[in-house]
C-alpha positions in Angstrom: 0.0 0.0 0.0 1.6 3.1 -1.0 1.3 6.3 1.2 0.7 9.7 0.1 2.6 12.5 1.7 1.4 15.6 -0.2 -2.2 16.9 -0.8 -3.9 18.4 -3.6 -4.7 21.9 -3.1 -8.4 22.5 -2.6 -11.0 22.5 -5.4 -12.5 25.3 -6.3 -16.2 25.9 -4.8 -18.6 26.8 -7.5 -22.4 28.1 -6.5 -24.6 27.9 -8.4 -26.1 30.9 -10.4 -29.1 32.4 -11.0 -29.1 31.2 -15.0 -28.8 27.3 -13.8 -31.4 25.7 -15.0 -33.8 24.2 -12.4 -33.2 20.9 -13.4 -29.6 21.1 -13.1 -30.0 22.6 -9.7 -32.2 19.9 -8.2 -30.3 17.1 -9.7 -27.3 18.6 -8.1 -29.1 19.1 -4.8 -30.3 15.6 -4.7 -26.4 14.4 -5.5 -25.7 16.3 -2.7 -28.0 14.9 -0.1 -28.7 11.5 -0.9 -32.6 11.3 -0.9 -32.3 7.5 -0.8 -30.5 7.4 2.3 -32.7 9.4 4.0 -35.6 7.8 2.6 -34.2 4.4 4.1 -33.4 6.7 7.2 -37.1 7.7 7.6 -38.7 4.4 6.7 -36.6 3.2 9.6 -38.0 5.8 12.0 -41.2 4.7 10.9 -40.7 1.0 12.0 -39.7 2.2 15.2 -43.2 3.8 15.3 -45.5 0.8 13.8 -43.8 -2.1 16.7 -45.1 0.8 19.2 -48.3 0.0 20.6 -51.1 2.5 21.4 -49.6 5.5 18.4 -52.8 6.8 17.6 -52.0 9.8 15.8 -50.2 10.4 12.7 -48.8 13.1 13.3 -45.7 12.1 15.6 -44.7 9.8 13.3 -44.6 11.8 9.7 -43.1 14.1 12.0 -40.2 11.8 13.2 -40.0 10.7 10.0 -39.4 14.5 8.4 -36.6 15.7 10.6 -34.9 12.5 10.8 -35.2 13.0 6.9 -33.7 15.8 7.0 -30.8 15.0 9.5 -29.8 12.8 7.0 -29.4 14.7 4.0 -28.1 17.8 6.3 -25.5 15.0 7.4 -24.6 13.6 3.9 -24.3 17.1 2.7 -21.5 18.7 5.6 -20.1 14.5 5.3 -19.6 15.3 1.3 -18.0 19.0 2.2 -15.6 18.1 5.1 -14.3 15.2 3.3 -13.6 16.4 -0.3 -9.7 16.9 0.1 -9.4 12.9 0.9 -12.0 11.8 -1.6 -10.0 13.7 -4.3 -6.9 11.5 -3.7 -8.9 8.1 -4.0 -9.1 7.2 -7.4 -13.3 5.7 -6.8 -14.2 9.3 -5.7 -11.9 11.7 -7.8 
């Protein structure tokens, strides 16, 4: 296993601007935060609700299921920022 000993200077950070197209936009939003990881996320937040007994509302659980949702792709989103100086030097996530 060889070891690297110098790192690539920083990518450049591009926002988007306003003449993106919308399309563009969302499909780089949902690169960004992995809607099926929070989808698996909340589906497991709602299993944690079903084996409860006596949940008569809804409303907790979509709830639950929304900000743990959200968690998620907030999470994938900072993981996918803090760690783009490492993923540029392996050769899957260049």
């Amino acid at each position: 296993m060889t070891q690297v000993t110098t790192r690539p200077t920083s990518p450049t950070v591009l926002l988007p601007s306003c003449e993106t197209a919308p399309a563009t936009l969302l499909s780089d939003l949902a690169q960004l935060t992995k809607p099926r990881i929070a989808a698996m996320v909340a589906l497991t937040v709602w299993l944690g609700y079903a084996v409860i007994p006596g949940v008569s509302t809804w409303l907790a659980p979509v709830g639950a299921m929304l900000g743990a949702a959200l968690a998620a792709m907030g999470a994938a989103a900072l993981n996918q920022t803090f760690e783009r100086d490492t993923d540029a030097l392996m050769e899957r996530t260049r």
